[in-house]
N, C-alpha and C positions, 0 to 999 in steps of 0.2 A: 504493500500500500504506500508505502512512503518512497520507495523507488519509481515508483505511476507518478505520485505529486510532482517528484523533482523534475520528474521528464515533464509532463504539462508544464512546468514552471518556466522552463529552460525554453521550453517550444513558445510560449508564449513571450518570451524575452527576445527573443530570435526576429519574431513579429515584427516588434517597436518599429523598429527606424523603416520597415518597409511601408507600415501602416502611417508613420508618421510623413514621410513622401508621398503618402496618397490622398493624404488631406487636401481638398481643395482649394484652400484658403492659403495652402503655402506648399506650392508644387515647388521643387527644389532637385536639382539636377546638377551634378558635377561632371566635369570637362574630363579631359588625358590629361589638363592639365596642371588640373586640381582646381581650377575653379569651381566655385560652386555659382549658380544663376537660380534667383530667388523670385519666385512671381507670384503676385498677388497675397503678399505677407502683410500683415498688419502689426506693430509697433508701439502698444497702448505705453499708458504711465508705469512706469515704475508701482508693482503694489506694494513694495519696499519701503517708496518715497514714504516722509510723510505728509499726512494732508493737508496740512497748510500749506507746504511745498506744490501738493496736485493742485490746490487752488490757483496758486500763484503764474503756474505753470498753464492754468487755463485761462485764464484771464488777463495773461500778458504776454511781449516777447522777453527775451532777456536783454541785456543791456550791455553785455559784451561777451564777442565768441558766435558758436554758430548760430543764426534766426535771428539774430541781433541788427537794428536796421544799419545800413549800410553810413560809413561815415559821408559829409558834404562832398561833391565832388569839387577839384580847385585844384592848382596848379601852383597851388600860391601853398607853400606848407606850412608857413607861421598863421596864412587866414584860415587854413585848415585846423591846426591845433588849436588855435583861438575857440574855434566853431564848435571842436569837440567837445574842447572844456564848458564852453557855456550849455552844451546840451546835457552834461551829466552832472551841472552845479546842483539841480537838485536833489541827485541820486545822495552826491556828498552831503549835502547841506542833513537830510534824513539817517545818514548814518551819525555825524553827530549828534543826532537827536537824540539815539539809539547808545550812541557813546558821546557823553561828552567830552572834548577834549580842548584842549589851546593848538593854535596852528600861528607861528611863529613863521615870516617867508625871511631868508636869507642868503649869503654865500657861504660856502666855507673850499679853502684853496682854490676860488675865481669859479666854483660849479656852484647854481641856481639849488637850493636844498632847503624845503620847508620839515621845520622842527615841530613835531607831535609832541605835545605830553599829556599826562591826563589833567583833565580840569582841575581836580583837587591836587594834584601836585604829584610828582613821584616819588613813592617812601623810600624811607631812608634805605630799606634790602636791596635796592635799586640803585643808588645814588652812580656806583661806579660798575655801572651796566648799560648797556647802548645798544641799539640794533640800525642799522642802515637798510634803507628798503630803494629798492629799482625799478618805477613802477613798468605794464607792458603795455605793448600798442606794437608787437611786431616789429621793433628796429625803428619804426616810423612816426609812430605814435603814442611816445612814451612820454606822456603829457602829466599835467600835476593832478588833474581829480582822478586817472586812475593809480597813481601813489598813492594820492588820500586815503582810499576805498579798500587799499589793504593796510596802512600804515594807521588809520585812526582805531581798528579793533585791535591789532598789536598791540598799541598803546593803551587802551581803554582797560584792556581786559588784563596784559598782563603786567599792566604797573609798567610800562617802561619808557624811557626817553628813546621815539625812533626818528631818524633823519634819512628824509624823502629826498632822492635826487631828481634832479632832470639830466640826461648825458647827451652827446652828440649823436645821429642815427641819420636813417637814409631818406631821403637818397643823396640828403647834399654832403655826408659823409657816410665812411667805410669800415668797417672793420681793420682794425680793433681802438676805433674811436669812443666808444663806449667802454670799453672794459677802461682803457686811458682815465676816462673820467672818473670810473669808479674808482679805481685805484688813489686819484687822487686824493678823492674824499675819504677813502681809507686812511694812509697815508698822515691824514691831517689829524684824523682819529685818534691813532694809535700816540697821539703828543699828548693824549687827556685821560685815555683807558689801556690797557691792559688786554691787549689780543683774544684772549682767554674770556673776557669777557664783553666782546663785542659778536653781535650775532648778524647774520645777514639776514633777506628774504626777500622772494620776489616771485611777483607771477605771471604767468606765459614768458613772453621775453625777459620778463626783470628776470622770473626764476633763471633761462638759459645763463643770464648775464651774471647771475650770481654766479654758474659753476664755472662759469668761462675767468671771470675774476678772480676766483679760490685758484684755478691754474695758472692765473696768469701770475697773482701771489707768489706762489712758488718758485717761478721761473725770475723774476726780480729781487727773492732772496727776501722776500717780506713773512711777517709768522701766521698761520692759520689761524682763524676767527674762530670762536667757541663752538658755536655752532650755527646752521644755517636753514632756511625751509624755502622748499620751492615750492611751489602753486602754480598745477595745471602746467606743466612742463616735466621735460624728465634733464639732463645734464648737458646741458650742450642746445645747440641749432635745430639739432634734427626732431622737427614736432611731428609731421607725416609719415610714420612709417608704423609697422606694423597694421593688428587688427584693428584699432578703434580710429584709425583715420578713416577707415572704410565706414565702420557701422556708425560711429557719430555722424555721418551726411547721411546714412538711410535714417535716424532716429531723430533727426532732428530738420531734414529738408534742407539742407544749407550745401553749397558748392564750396566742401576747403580743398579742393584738389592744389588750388595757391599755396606755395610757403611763405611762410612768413618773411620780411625783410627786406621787402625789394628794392636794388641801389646799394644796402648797407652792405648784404653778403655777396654781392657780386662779385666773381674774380675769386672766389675762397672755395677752399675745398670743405665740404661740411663734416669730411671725413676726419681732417685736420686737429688732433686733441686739443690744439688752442681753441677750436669753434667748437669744440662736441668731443669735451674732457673725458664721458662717458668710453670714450676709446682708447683711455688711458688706463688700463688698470694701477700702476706705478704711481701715477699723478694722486689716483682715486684714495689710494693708500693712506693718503696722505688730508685727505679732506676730512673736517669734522663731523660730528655726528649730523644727519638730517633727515628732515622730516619732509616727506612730500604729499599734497593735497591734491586730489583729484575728482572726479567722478566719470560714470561709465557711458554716458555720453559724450564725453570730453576727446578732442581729436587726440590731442597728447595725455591719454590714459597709458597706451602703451610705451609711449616714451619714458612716463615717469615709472612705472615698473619696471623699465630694462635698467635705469637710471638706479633704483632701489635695490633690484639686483647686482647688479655689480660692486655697489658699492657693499653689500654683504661680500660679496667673493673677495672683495678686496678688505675685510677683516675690519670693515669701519660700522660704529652703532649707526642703525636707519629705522625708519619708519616709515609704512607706506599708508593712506590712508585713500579709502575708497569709497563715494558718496553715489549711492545708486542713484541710477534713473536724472543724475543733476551735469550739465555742460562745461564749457569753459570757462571760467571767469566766477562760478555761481557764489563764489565767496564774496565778493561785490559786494551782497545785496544779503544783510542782515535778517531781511524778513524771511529768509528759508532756516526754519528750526539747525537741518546739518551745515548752514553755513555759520552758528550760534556754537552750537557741537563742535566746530572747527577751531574754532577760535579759543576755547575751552583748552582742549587738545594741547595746541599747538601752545599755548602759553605757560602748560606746566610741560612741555618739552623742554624750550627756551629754559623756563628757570631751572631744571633739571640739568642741564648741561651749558651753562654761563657761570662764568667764576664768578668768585665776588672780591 
């Protein structure tokens, strides 16, 4: 009797994937050469998400990444970064609300860098702690309210002094005019703090720029930062590759077949471990513990897992965090419970691995 069940059980396992190709609703067909072609597939919410997230999700676009409306067009890039900024003043203005903080604008070593703190002050467990943030926009558009939008919950939430840059990018410059920049402002840094506890972060591009900067570090003979977090990136240039470049455009409607950077990475190899560190294991070695922020419709979901991976192979603490059913950028925007969850997170990371 119980050798009968196991055979029915087995036969009816065997079934699955034939029966499940015969579904109507998602006829699915692989190539010779390994393609698969997927037709007539439907793509609901996340029942993961949660619901105020599926609210959000239905009754809006996102505000940066894929389904996001498209930026002004212009020719003109300072009218363009003007344009952006004033379209996402409100996004900012709402996460203040959300977090209070001081927003201080200034230079430090001749780079444009607005100074986060929290409203009520940052306590003393802080005093000699610092994070630098870089915000993204693809090389292009790495404008001040999206530093804000990740640099006001750092601060809010984890107690800390963060300093927002703005850097050089394309197309009226090149690579490694940015990292140049960041450097600087590091640089400047380390005249006030203690390596050890100065932290990085940055998301889409900031994040690439952060790991392009931690190598760029090394190779100038400068000390490792405490620790760092990327968002929605994985280590380096390369955001397109693997699976979720694919399925993020089917789950979300959006055409990223573009990479990011157009003008800045021109002329570069993105192979290059100064562009995409992640192809260093040597370098990786050598980087601080980090935390990376994602979700599974996010184009660069698999970048930053291969980015997580590696740096475990290369014997450094990581963390990789994965936020179902939410895109690009979705840290942005406060009003999604996991991008609340995130910020949590990632702030007893920080203090978990920042000296004092």
């Amino acid at each position: 009797m119980k050798l009968s069940r196991l055979a029915a059980l087995l036969a009816a396992c065997t079934l699955l994937p034939a029966m499940a190709q015969s579904t109507p609703s998602r006829q699915i067909t692989v190539d010779a050469g390994g393609t698969a072609h997927v037709r007539e597939a439907d793509i609901g919410l996340s029942n993961i998400l949660s619901p105020e997230s599926q609210a959000i999700i239905r009754r809006s676009r996102p505000t940066e990444g894929p389904g996001a409306a498209r930026p002004p067009e212009s020719t003109d890039m300072a009218e363009l970064r003007q344009a952006m900024n004033a379209t996402l003043a409100p996004n900012v203005a709402h996460m203040r609300e959300v977090f209070p903080v001081d927003v201080e604008e200034t230079t430090i070593n001749g780079i444009s860098v607005a100074i986060v703190t929290p409203k009520d002050g940052v306590p003393e467990a802080n005093h000699n702690r610092v994070m630098i943030n870089a915000p993204g926009g693809g090389f292009r558009t790495g404008i001040r309210a999206n530093g804000l939008l990740i640099s006001i919950p750092v601060a809010a939430v984890g107690r800390f002094k963060v300093i927002s840059l703005l850097y050089r990018q394309g197309p009226e410059y090149r690579f490694p005019a940015a990292t140049e920049d960041f450097t600087k402002v590091y640089q400047a840094v380390l005249k006030d703090y203690k390596p050890a506890n100065v932290g990085l972060v940055g998301c889409s591009a900031g994040g690439a720029l952060v790991a392009q900067s931690v190598a760029s570090f090394q190779q100038a003979g400068l000390p490792a930062p405490g620790v760092i977090g990327v968002y929605c990136a994985g280590l380096g240039a390369r955001f397109m590759e693997g699976d979720s470049a694919v399925f993020a455009g089917l789950a979300t409607g959006a055409n990223i077949a573009m990479p990011p950077g157009p003008g800045y990475l021109d002329n570069v190899s993105l192979d290059d471990p100064a562009v995409t560190p992640a192809n260093d294991l040597a370098a990786l070695a050598k980087f601080p513990p980090t935390i990376f922020a994602t979700g599974t419709r996010d184009f660069a979901m698999s970048s930053a897992a291969y980015g997580h991976r590696r740096l475990l192979k290369a014997g450094v603490a990581s963390e990789l965090l994965i936020y179902d059913g939410l895109g690009h950028g979705f840290m942005t925007n406060p009003d999604y419970p996991e991008a609340r969850d995130l910020y949590q997170i990632a702030a007893k990371f920080y203090d978990r691995y920042l000296g004092r």
